[in-house]
C-alpha positions as CSV (number, residue, x, y, z in Angstrom):
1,X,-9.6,-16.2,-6.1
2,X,-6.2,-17.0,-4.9
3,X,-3.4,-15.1,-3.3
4,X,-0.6,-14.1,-6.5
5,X,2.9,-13.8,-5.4
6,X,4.1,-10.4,-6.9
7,X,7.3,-12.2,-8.1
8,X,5.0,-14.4,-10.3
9,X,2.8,-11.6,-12.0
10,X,2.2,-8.1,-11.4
11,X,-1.0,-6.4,-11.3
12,X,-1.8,-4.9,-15.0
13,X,-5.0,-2.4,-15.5
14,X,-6.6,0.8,-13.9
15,X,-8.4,-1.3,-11.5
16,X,-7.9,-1.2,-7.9
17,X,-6.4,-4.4,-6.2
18,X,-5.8,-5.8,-2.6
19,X,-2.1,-5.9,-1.7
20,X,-0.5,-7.9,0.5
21,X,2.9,-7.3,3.1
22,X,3.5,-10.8,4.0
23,X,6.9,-9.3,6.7
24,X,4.1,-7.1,7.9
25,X,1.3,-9.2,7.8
26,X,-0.4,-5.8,6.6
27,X,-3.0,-5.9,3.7
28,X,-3.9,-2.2,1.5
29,X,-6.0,-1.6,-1.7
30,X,-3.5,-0.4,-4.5
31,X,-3.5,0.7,-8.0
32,X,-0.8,0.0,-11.0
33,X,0.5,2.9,-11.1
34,X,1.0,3.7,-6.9
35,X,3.9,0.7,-7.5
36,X,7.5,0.9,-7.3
37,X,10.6,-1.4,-8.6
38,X,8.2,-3.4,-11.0
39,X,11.3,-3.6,-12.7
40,X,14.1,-3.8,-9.3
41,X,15.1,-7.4,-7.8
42,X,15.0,-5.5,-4.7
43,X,11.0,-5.8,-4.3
44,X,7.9,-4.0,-5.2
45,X,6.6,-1.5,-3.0
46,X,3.2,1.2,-2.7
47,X,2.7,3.7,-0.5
48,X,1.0,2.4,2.9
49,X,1.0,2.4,6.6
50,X,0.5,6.2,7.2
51,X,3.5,6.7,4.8
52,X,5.8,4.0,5.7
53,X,4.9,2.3,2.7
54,X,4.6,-1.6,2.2
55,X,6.2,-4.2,0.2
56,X,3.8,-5.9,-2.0
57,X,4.7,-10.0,-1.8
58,X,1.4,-10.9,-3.1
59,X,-2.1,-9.5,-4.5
60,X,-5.5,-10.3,-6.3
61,X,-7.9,-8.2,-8.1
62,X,-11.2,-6.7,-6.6
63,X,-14.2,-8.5,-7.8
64,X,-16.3,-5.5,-8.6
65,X,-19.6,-5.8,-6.2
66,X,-22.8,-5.8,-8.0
67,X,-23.6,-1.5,-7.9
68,X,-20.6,-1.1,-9.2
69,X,-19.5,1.1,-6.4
70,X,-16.7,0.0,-4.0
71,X,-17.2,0.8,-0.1
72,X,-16.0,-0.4,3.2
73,X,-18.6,-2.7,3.4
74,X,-17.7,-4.6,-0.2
75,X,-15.2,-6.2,2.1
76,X,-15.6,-9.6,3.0
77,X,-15.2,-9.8,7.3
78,X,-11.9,-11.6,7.7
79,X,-10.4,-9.0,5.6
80,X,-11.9,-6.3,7.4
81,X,-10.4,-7.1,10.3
82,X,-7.1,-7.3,9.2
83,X,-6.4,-3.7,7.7
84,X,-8.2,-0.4,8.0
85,X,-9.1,1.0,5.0
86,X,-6.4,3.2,2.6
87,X,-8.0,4.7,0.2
88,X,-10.2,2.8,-2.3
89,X,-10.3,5.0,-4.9
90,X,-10.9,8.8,-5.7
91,X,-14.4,7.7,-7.0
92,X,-15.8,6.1,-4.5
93,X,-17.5,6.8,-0.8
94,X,-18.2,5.4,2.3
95,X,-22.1,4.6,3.2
């Protein structure tokens, strides 16, 4: 799936998404409701970064792996080298 820019379409749902800080170059796994100034012309941001928070340019949804369950390791490699991992969600665990 391709990259969405966040000025295009927000992410909608309870499911967890990858973000993207295109300034930063920084990527994070976000939900809908860890966003901020959906609504502001000013940008939208989550928290990130050890709590310096990101600004959210672009995004795509999560394709749920096959178990159903979410790790590290549902992470394709050019991603995981890019960001370490936030938090992926308060359900899931690391292998």
């Amino acid at each position: 799936m391709e990259w969405i820019k966040i000025k295009d379409k927000h992410p909608e749902g309870k499911e967890p998404f990858l973000a993207y800080d295109s300034g930063l170059n920084y990527y994070a796994i976000g939900l809908v409701n860890w966003l901020h100034g959906l609504h502001e012309k000013e940008g939208v941001y989550m928290p990130a970064r050890h709590g310096e928070g990101m600004q959210v340019t672009h995004w795509k949804p999560l394709i749920p792996p096959k178990d159903g369950i979410l790790t590290w390791f549902s992470f394709p490699a050019t991603i995981k080298r890019s960001f370490s991992p936030v938090m992926l969600s308060s359900d899931c665990h690391a292998r």
